[in-house]
CHARMM-style PDB file with segment names, atoms N, HN, CA, C and O in Angstrom:
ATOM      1  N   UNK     1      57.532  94.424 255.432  1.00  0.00      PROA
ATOM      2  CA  UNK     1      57.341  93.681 254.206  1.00  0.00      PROA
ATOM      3  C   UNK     1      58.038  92.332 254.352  1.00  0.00      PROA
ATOM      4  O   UNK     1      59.153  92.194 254.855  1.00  0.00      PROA
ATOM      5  N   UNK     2      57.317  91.396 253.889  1.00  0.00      PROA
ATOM      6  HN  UNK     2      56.411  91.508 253.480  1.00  0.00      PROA
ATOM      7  CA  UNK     2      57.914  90.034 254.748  1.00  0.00      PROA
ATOM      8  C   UNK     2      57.946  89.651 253.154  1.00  0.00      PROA
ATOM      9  O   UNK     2      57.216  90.410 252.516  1.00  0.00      PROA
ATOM     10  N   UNK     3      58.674  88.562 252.266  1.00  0.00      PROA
ATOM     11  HN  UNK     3      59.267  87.946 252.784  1.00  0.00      PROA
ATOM     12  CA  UNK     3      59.146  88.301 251.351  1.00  0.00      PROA
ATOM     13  C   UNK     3      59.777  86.878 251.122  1.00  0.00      PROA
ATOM     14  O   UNK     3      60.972  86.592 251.061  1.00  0.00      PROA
ATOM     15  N   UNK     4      58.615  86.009 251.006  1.00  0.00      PROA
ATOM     16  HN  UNK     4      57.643  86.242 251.056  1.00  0.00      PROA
ATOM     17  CA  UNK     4      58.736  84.799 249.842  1.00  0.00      PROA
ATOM     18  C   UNK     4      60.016  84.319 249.087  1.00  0.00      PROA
ATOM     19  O   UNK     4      60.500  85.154 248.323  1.00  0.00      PROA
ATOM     20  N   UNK     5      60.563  83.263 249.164  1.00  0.00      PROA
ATOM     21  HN  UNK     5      60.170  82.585 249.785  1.00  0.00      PROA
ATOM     22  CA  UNK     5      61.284  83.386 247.879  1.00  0.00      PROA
ATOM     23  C   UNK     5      60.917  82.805 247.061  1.00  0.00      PROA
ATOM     24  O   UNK     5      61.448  82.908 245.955  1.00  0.00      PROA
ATOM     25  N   UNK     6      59.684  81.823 247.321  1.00  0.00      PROA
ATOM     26  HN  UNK     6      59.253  81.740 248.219  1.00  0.00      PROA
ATOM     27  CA  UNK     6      58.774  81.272 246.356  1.00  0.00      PROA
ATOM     28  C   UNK     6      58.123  82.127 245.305  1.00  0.00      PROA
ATOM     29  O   UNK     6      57.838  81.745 244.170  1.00  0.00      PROA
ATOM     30  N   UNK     7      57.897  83.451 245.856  1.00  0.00      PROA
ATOM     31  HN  UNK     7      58.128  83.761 246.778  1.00  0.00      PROA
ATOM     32  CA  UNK     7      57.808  84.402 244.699  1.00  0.00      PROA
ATOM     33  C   UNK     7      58.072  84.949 243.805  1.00  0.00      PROA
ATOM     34  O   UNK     7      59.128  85.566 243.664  1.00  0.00      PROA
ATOM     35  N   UNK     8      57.221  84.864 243.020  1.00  0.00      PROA
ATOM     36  HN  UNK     8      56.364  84.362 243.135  1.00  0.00      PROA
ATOM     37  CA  UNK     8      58.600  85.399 241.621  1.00  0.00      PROA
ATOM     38  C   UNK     8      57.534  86.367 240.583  1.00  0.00      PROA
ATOM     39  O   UNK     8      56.310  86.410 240.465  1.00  0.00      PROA
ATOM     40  N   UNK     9      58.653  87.083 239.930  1.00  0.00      PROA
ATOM     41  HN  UNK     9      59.648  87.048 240.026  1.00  0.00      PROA
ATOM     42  CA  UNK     9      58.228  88.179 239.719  1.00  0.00      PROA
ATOM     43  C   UNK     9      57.189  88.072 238.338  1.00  0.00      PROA
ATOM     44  O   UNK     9      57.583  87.527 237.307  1.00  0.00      PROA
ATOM     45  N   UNK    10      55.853  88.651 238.461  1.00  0.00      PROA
ATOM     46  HN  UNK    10      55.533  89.094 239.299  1.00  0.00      PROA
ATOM     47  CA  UNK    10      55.025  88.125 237.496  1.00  0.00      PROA
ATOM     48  C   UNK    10      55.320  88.640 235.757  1.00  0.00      PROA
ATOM     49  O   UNK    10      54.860  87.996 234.814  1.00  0.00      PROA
ATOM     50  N   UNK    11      56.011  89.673 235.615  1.00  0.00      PROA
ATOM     51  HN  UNK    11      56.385  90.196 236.381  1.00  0.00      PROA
ATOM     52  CA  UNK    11      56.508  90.380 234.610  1.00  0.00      PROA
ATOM     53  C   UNK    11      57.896  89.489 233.811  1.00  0.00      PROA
ATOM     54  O   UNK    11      58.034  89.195 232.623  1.00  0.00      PROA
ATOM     55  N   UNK    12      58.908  89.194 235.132  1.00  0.00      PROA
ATOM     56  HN  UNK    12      58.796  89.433 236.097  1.00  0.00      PROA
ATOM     57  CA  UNK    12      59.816  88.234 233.845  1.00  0.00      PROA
ATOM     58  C   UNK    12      59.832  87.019 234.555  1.00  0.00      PROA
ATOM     59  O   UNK    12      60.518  86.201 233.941  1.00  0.00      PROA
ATOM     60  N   UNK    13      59.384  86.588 235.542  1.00  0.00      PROA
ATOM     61  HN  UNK    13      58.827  87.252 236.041  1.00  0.00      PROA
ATOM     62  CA  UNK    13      59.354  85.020 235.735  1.00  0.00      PROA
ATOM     63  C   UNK    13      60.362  84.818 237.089  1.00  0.00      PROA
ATOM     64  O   UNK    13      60.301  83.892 237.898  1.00  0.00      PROA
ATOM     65  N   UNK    14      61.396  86.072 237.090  1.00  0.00      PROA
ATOM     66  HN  UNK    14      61.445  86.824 236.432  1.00  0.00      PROA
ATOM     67  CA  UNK    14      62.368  85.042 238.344  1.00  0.00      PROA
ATOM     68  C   UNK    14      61.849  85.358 239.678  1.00  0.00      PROA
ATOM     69  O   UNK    14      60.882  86.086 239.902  1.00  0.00      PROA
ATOM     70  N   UNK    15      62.462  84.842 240.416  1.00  0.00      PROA
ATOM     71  HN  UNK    15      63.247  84.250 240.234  1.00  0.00      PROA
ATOM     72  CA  UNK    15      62.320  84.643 241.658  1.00  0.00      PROA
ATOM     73  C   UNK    15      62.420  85.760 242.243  1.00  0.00      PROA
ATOM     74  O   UNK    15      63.433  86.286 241.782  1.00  0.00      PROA
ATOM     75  N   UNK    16      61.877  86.535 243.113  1.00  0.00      PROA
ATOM     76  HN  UNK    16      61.054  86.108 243.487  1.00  0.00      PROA
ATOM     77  CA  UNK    16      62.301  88.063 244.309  1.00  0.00      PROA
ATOM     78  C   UNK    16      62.559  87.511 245.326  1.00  0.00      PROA
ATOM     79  O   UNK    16      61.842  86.865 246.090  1.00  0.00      PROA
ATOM     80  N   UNK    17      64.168  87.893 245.368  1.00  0.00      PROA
ATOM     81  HN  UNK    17      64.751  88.418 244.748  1.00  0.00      PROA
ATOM     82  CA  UNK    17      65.056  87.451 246.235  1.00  0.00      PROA
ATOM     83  C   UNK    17      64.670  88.356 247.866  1.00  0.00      PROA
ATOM     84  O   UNK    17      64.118  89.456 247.887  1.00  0.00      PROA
ATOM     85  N   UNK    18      65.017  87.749 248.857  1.00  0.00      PROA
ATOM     86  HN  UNK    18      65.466  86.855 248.841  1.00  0.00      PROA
ATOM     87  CA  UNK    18      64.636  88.717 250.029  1.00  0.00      PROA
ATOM     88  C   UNK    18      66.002  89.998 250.081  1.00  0.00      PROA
ATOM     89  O   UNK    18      67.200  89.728 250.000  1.00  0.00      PROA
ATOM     90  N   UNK    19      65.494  91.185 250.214  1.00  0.00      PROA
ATOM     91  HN  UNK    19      64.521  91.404 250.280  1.00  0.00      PROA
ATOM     92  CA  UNK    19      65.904  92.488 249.992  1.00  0.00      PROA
ATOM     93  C   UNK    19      65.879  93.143 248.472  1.00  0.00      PROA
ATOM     94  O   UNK    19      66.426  94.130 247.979  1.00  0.00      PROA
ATOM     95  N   UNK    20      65.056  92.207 248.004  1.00  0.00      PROA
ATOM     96  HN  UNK    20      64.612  91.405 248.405  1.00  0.00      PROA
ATOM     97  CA  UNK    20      64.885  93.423 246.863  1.00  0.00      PROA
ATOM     98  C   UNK    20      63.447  94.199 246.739  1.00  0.00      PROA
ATOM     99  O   UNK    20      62.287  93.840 246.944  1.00  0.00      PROA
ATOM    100  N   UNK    21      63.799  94.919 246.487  1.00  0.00      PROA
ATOM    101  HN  UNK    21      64.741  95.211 246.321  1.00  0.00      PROA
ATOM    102  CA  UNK    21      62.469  96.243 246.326  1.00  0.00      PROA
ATOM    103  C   UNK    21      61.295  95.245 245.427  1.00  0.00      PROA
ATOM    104  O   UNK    21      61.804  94.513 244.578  1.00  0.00      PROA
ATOM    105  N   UNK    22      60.097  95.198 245.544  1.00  0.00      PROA
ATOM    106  HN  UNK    22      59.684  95.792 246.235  1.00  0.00      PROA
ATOM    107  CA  UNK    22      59.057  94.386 244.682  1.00  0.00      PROA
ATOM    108  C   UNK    22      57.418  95.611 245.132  1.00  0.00      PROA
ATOM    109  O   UNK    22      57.320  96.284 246.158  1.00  0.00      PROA
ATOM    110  N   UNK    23      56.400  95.535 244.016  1.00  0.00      PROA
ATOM    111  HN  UNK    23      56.479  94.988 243.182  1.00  0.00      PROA
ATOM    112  CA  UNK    23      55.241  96.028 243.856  1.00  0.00      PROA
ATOM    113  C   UNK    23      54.666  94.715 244.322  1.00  0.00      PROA
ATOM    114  O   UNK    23      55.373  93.732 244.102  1.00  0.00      PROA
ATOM    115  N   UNK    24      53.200  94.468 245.089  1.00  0.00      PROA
ATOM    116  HN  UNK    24      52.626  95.267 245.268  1.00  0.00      PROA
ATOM    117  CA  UNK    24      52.273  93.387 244.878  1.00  0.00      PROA
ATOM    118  C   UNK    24      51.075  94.519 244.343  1.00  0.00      PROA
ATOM    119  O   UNK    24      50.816  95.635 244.792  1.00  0.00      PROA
ATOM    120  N   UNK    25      50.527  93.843 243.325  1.00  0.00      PROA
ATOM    121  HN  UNK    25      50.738  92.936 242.960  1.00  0.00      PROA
ATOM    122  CA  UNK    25      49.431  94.639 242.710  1.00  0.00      PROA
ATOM    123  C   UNK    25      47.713  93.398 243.191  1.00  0.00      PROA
ATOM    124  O   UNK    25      47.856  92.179 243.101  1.00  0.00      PROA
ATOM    125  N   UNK    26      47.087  93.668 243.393  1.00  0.00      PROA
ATOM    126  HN  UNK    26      46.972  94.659 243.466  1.00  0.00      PROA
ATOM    127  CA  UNK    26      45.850  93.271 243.515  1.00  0.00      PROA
ATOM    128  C   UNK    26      45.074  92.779 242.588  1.00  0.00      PROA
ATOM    129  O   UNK    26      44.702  93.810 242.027  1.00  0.00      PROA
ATOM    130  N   UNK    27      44.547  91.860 242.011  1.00  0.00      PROA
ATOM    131  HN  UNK    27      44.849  91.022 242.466  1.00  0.00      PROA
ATOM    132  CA  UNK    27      44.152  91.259 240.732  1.00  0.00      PROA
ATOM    133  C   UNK    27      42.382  91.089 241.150  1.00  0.00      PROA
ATOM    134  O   UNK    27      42.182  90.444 242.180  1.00  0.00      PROA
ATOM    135  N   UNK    28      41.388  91.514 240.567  1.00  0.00      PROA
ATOM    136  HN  UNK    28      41.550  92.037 239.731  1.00  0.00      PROA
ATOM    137  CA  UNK    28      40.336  90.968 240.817  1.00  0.00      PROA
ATOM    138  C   UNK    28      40.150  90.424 239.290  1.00  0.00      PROA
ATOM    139  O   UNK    28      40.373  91.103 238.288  1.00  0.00      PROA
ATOM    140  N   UNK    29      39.510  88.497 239.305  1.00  0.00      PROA
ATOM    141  HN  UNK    29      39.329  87.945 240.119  1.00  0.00      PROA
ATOM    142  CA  UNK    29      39.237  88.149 238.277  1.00  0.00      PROA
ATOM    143  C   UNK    29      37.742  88.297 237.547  1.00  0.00      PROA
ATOM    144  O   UNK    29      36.757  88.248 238.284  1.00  0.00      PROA
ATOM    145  N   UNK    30      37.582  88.453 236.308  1.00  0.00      PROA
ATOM    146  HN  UNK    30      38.381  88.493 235.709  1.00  0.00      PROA
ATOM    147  CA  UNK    30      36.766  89.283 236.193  1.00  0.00      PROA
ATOM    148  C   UNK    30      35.167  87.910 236.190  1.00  0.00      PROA
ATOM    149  O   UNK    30      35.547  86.820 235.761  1.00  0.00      PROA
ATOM    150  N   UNK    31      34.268  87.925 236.427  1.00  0.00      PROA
ATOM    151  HN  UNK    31      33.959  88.810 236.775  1.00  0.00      PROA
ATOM    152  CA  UNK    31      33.263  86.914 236.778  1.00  0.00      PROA
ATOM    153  C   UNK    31      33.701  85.901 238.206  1.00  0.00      PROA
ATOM    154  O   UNK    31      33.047  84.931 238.589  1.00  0.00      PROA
ATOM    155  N   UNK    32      34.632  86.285 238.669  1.00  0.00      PROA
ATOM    156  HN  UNK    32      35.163  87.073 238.358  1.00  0.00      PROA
ATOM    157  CA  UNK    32      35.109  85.867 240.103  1.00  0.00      PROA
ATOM    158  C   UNK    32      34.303  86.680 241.522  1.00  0.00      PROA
ATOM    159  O   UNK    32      34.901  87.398 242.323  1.00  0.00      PROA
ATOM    160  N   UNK    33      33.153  86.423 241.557  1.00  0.00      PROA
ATOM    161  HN  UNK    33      32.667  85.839 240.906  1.00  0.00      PROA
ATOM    162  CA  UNK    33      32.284  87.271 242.685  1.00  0.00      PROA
ATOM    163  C   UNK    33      32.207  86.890 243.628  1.00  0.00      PROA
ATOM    164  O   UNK    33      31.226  86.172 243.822  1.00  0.00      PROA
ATOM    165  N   UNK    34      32.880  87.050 244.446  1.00  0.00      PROA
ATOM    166  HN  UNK    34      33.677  87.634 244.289  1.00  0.00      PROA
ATOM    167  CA  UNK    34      33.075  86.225 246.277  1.00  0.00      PROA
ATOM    168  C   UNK    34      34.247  85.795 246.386  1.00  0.00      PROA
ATOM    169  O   UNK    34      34.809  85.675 247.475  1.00  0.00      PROA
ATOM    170  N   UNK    35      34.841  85.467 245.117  1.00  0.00      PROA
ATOM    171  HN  UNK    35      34.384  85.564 244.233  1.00  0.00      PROA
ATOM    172  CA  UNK    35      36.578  85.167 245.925  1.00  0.00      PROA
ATOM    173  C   UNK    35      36.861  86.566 246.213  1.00  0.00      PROA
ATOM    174  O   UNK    35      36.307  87.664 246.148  1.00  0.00      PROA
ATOM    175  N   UNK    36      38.232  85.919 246.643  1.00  0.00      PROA
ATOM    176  HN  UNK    36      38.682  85.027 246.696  1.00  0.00      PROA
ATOM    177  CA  UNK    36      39.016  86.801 247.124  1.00  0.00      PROA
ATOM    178  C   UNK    36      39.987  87.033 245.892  1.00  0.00      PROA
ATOM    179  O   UNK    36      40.000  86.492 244.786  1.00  0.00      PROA
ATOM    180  N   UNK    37      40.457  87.602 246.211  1.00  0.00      PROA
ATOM    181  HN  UNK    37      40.447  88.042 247.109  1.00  0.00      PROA
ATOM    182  CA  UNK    37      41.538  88.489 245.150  1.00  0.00      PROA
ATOM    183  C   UNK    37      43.069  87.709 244.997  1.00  0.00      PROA
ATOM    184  O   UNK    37      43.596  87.161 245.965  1.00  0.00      PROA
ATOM    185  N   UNK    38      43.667  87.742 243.696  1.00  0.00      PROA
ATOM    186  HN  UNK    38      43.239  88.187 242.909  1.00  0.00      PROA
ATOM    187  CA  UNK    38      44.935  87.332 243.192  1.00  0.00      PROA
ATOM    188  C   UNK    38      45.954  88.466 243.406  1.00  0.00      PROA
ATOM    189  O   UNK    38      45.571  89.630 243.284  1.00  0.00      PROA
ATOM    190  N   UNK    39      47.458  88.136 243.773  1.00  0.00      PROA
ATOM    191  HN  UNK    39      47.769  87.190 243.872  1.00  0.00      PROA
ATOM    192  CA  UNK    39      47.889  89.393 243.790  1.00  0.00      PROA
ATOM    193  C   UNK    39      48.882  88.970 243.005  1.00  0.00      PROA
ATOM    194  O   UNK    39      49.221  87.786 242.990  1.00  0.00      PROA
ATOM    195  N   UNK    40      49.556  90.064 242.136  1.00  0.00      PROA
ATOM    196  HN  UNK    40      49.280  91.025 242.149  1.00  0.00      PROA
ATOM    197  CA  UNK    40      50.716  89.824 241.144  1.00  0.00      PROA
ATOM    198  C   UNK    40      51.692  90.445 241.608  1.00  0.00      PROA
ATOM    199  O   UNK    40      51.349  91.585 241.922  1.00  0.00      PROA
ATOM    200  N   UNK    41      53.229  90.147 241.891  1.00  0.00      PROA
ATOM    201  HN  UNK    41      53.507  89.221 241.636  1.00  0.00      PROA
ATOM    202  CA  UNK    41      54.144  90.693 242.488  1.00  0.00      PROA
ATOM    203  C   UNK    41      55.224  91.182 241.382  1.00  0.00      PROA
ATOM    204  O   UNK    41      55.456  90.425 240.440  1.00  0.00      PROA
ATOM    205  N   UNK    42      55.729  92.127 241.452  1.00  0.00      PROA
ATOM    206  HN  UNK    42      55.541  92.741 242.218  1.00  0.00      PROA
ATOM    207  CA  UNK    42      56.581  92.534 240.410  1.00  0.00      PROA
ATOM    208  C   UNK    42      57.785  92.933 240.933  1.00  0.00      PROA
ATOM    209  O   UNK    42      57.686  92.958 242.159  1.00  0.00      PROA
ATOM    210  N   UNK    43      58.841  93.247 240.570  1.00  0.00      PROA
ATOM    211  HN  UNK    43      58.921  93.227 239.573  1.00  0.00      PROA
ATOM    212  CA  UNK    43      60.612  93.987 240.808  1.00  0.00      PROA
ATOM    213  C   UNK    43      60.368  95.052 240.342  1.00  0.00      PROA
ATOM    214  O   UNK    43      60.282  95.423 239.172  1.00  0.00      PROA
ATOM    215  N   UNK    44      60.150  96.013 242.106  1.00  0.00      PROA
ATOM    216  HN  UNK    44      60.220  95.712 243.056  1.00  0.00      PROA
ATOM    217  CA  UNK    44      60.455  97.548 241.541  1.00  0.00      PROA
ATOM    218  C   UNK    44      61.733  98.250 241.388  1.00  0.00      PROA
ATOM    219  O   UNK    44      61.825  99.406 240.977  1.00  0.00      PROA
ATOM    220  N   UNK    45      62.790  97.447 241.763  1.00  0.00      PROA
ATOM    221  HN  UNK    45      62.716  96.508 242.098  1.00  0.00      PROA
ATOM    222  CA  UNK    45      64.440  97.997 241.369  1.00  0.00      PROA
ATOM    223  C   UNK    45      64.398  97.459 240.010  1.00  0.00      PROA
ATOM    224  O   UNK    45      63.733  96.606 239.421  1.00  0.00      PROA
ATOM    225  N   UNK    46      65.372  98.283 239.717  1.00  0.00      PROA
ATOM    226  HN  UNK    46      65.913  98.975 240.195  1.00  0.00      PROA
ATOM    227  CA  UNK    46      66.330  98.103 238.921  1.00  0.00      PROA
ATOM    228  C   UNK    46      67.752  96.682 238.328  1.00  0.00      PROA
ATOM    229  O   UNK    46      68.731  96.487 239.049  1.00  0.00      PROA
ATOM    230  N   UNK    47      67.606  96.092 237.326  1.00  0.00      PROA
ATOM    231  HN  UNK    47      66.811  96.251 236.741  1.00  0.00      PROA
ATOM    232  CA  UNK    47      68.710  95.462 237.208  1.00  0.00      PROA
ATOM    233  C   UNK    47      69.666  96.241 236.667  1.00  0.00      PROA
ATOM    234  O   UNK    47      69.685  97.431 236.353  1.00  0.00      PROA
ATOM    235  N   UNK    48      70.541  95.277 236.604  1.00  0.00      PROA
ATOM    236  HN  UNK    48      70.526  94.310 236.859  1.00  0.00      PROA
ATOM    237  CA  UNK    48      72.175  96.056 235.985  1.00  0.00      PROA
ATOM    238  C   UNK    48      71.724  95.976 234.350  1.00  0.00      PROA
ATOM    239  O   UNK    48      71.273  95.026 233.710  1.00  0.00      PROA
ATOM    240  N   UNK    49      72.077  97.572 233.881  1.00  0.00      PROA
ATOM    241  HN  UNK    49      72.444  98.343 234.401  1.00  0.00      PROA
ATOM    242  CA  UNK    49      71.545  97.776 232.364  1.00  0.00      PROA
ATOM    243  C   UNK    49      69.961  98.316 232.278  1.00  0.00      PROA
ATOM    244  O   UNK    49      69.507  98.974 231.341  1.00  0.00      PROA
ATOM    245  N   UNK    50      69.350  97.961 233.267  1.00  0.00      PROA
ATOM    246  HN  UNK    50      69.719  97.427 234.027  1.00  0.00      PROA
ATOM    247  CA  UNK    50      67.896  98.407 232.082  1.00  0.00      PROA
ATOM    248  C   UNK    50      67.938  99.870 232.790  1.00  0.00      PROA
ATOM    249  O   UNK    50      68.661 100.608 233.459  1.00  0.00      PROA
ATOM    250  N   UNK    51      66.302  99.749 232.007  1.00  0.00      PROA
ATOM    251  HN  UNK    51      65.715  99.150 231.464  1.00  0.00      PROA
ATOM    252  CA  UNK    51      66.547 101.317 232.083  1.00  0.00      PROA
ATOM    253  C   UNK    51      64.726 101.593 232.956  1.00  0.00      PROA
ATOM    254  O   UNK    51      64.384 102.687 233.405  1.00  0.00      PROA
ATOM    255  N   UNK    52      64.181 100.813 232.982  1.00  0.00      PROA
ATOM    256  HN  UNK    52      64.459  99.925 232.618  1.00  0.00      PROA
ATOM    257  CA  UNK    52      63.055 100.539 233.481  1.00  0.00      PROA
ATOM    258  C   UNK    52      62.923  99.198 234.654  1.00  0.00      PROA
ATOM    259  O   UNK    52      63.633  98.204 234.497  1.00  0.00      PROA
ATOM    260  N   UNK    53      61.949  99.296 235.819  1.00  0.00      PROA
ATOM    261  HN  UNK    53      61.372 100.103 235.946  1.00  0.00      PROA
ATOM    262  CA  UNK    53      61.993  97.637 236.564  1.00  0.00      PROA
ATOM    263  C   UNK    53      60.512  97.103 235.928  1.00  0.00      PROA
ATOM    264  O   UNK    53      59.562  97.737 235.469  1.00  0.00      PROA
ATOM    265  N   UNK    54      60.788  95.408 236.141  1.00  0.00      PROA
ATOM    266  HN  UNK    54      61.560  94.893 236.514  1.00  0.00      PROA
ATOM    267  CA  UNK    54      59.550  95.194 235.581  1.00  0.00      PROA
ATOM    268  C   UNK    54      58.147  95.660 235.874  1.00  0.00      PROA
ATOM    269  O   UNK    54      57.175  95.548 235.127  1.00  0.00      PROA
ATOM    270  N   UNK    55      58.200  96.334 237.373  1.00  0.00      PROA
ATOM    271  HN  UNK    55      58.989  96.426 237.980  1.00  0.00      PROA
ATOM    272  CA  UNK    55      56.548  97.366 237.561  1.00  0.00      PROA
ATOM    273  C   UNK    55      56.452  98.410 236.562  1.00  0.00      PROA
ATOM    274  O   UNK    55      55.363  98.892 236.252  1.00  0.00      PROA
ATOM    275  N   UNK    56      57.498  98.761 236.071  1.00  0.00      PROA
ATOM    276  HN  UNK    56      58.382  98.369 236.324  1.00  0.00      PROA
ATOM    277  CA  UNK    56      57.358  99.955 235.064  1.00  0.00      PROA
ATOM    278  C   UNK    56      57.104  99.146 233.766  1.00  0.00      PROA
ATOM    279  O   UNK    56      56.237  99.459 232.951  1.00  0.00      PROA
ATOM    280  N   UNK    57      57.697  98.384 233.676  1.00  0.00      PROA
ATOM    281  HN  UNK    57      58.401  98.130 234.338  1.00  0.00      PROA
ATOM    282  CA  UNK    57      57.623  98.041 231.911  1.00  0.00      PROA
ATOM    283  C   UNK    57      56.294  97.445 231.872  1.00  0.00      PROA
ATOM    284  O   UNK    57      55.671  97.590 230.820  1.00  0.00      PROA
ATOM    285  N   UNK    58      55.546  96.570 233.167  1.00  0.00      PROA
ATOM    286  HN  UNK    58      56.052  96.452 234.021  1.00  0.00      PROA
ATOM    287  CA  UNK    58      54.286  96.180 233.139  1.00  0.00      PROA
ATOM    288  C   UNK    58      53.152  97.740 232.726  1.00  0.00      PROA
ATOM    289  O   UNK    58      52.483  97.992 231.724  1.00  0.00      PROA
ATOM    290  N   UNK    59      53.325  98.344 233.745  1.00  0.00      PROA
ATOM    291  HN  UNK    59      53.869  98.139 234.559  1.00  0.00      PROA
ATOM    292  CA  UNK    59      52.686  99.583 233.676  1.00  0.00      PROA
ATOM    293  C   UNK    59      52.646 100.272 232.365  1.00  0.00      PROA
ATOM    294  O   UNK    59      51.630 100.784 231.896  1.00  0.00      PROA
ATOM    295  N   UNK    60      53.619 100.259 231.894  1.00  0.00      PROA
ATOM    296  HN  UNK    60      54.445  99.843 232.275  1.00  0.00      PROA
ATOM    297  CA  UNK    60      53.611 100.902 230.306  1.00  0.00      PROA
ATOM    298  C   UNK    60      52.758 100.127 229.680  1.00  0.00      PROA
ATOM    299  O   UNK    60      51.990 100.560 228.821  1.00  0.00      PROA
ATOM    300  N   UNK    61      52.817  98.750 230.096  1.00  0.00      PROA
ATOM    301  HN  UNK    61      53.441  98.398 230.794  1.00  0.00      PROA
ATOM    302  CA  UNK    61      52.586  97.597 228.826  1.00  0.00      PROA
ATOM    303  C   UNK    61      50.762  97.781 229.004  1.00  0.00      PROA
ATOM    304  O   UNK    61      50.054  97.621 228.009  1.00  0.00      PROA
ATOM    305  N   UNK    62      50.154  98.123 230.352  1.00  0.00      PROA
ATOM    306  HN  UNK    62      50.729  98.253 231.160  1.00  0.00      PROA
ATOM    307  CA  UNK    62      48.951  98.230 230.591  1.00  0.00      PROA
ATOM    308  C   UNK    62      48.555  99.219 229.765  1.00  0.00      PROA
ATOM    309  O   UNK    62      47.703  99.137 228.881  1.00  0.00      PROA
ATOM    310  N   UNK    63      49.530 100.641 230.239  1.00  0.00      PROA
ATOM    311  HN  UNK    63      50.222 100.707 230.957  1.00  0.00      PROA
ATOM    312  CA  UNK    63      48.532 101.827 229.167  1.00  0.00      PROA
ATOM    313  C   UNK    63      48.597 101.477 228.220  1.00  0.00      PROA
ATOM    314  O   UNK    63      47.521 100.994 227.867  1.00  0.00      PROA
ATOM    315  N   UNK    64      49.515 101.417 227.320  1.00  0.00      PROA
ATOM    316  HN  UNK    64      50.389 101.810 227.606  1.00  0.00      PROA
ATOM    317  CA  UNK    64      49.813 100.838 226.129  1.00  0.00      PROA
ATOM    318  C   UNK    64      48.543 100.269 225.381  1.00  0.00      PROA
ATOM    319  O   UNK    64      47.971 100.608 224.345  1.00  0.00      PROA
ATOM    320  N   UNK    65      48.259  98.947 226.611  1.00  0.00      PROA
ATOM    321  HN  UNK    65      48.724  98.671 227.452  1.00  0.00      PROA
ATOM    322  CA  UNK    65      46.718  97.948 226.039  1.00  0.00      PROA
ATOM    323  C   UNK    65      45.800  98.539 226.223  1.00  0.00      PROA
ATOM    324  O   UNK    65      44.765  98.089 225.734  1.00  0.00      PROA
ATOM    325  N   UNK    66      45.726  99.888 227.050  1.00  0.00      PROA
ATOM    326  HN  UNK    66      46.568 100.254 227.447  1.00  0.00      PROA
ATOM    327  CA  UNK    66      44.121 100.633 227.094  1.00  0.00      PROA
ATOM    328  C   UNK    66      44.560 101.536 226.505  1.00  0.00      PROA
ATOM    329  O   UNK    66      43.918 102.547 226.787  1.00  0.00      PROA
ATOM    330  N   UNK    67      45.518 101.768 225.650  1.00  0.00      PROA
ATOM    331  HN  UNK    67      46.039 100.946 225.420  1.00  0.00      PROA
ATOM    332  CA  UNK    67      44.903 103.154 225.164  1.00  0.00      PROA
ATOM    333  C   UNK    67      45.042 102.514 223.280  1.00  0.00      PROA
ATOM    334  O   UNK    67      45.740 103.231 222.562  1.00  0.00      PROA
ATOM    335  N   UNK    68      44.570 101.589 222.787  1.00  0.00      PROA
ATOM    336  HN  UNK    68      44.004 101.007 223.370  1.00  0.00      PROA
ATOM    337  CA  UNK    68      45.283 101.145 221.257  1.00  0.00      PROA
ATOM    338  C   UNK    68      43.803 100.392 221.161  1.00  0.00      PROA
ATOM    339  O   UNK    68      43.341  99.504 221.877  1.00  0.00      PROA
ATOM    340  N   UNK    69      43.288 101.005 220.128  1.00  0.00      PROA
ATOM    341  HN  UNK    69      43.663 101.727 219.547  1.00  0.00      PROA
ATOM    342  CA  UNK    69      41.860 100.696 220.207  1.00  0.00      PROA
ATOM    343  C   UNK    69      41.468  98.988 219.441  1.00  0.00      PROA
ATOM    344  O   UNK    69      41.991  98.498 218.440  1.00  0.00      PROA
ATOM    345  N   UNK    70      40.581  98.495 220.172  1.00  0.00      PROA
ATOM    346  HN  UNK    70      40.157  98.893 220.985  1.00  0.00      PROA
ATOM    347  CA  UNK    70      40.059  97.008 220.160  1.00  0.00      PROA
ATOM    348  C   UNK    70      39.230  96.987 218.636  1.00  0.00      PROA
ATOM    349  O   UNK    70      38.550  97.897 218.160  1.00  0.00      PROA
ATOM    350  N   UNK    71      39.494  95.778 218.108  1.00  0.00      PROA
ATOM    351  HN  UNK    71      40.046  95.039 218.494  1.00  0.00      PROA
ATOM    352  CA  UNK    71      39.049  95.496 216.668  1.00  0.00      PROA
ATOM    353  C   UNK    71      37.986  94.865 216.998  1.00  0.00      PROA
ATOM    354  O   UNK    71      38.075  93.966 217.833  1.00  0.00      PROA
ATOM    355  N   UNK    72      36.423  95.279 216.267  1.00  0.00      PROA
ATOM    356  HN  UNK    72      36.351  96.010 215.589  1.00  0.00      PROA
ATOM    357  CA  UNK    72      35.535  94.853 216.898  1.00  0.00      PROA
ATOM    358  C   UNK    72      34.995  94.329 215.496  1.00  0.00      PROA
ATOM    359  OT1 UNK    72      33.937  93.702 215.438  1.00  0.00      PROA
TER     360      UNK     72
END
């Protein structure tokens, strides 16, 4: 795993420092047919205090948005 420090974490914004644990998730945009794919990088450790890393709190935040039904 080779690691950017230009990268930063798409959930709270900072930077992923080299040696910390990180998710890259795969993004296809939606009417985007022939590119190639976006990837979103997230912090799968832990900071000091929480209780979740931001791949988890993203992940919640996804089911969360698919499962809470759309006002049509």
């Amino acid at each position: 795993m080779i690691v950017n420090s230009s990268n930063k974490c798409t959930y709270c914004g900072s930077p992923i420092e080299a040696g910390q644990r990180w998710v890259r998730e795969k993004v296809y945009e939606p009417g985007s047919i022939g590119h190639d794919p976006s990837y979103h990088r997230y912090h799968a450790g832990l900071f000091a205090g929480q209780e979740l890393s931001c791949w988890e709190k993203h992940q919640m935040e996804a089911e969360s948005a698919r499962m809470t039904p759309r006002a049509a």
